[in-house]
N, C-alpha and C positions, 0 to 999 in steps of 0.2 A: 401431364400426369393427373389423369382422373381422377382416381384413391387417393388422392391426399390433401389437407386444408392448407389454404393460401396463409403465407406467412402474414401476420398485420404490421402493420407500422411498427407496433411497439414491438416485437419480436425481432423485428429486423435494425429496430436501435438497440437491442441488446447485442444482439450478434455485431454489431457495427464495434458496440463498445468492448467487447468482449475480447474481437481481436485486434482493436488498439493496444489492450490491456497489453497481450500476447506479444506484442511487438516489441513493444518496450520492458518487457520485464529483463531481470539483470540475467546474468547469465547462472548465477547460481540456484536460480530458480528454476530453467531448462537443465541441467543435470539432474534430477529429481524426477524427469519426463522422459517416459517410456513411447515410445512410437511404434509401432506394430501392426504390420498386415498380414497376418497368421490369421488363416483360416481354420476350422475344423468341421470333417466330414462323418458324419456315421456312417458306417455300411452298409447299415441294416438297421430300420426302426429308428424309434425316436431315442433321444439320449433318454440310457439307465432302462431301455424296453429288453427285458431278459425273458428269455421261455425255458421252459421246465417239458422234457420228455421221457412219457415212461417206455423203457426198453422189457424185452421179454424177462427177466427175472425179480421185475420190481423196482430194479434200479432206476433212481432218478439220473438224467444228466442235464445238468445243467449248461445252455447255451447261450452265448451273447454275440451282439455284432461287434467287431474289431474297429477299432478307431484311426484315424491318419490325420495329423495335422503336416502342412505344405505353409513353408512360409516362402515368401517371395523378396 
């Protein structure tokens, strides 16, 4: 992976530590943890990208792209 900085030492002893931590925590501490691989798609544009068109009598209508979240 070209585009991206190499972990250093000390990053990777935090991660080291981080999911020792993880391992051993009690169990009432994983009930408080959400786990999630829910994506979300716009259909169009960027989130919150809304267009404004004038139709023949003035009227504004307003349009946006529709959303889909897919969880797995």
């Amino acid at each position: 992976m070209e585009n991206t900085l190499a972990l250093t030492v000390a990053h990777k002893a935090n991660r080291l530590a981080w999911a020792k931590r993880m391992v051993v925590t009690p169990k009432e501490g994983w009930e408080r943890t959400v786990f999630s691989d829910e994506k979300k798609f716009n259909l169009d544009g960027t989130d919150g990208l809304q267009s404004f068109d004038m139709t023949c009598g003035g009227r504004q209508e307003r349009r946006s792209g529709g959303r889909m979240r897919v969880a797995r």
